[in-house]
N, C-alpha and C positions, 0 to 999 in steps of 0.2 A: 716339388723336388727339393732337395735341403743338398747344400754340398757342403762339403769337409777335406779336411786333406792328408796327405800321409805325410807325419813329419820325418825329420832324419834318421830315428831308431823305427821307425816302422808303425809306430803307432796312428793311429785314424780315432777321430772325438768320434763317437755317433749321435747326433743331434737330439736335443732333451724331445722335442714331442717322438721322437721314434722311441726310443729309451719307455719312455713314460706311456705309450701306446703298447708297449709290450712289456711291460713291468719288469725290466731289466734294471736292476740293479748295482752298484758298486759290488766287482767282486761275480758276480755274473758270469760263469762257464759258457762261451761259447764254440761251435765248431765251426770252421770255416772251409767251404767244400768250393773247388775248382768248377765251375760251370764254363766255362770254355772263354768267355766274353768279360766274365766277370768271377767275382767270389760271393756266395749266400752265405752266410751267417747267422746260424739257428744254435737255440739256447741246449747246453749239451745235457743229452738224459740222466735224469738222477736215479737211473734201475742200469744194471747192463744190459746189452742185448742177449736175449735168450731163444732157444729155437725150440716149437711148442713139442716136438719130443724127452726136452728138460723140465716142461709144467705139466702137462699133461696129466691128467690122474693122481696129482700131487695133493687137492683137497679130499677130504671123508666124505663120504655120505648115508645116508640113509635112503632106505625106501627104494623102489625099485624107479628104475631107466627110464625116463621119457622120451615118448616119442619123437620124433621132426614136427610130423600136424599137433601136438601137444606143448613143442618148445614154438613153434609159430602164432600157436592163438595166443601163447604168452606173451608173447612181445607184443602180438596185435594190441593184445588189450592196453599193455603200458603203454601204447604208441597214443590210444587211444584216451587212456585217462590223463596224459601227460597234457595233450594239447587242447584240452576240451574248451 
């Protein structure tokens, strides 16, 4: 456990192996959310959030629909040639 502290303006160092452990950067967007006890501090998204009826059907395609048992063997197999 690493400690640090809040100085006068509010500011907190976050310790170089945590920094460096998450590739955090000078200049590093982060969010900081109220968890009750405390504050997490995650690195802020570089897309906005979108809800999938905004992506949906937005790429072309060709070729006709696959199936479920057709988009499942597919994966199987990535799963498969991934970890071989």
């Amino acid at each position: 456990m690493k400690i640090t502290r809040l100085s006068s303006k509010g500011q907190v160092i976050i310790p170089k192996p945590l920094r460096m452990a998450h590739h955090w950067e000078a200049g590093q967007e982060l969010v900081a959310v109220d968890v009750g006890d405390g504050i997490l501090l995650k690195p802020k998204s570089p897309f906005a959030e979108t809800h999938i009826n905004e992506v949906a059907s937005c790429l072309k395609t060709t070729g006709s629909a696959k199936t479920l048992d057709a988009m499942e063997a597919a994966l199987a197999k990535g799963i498969r040639d991934t970890f071989k």
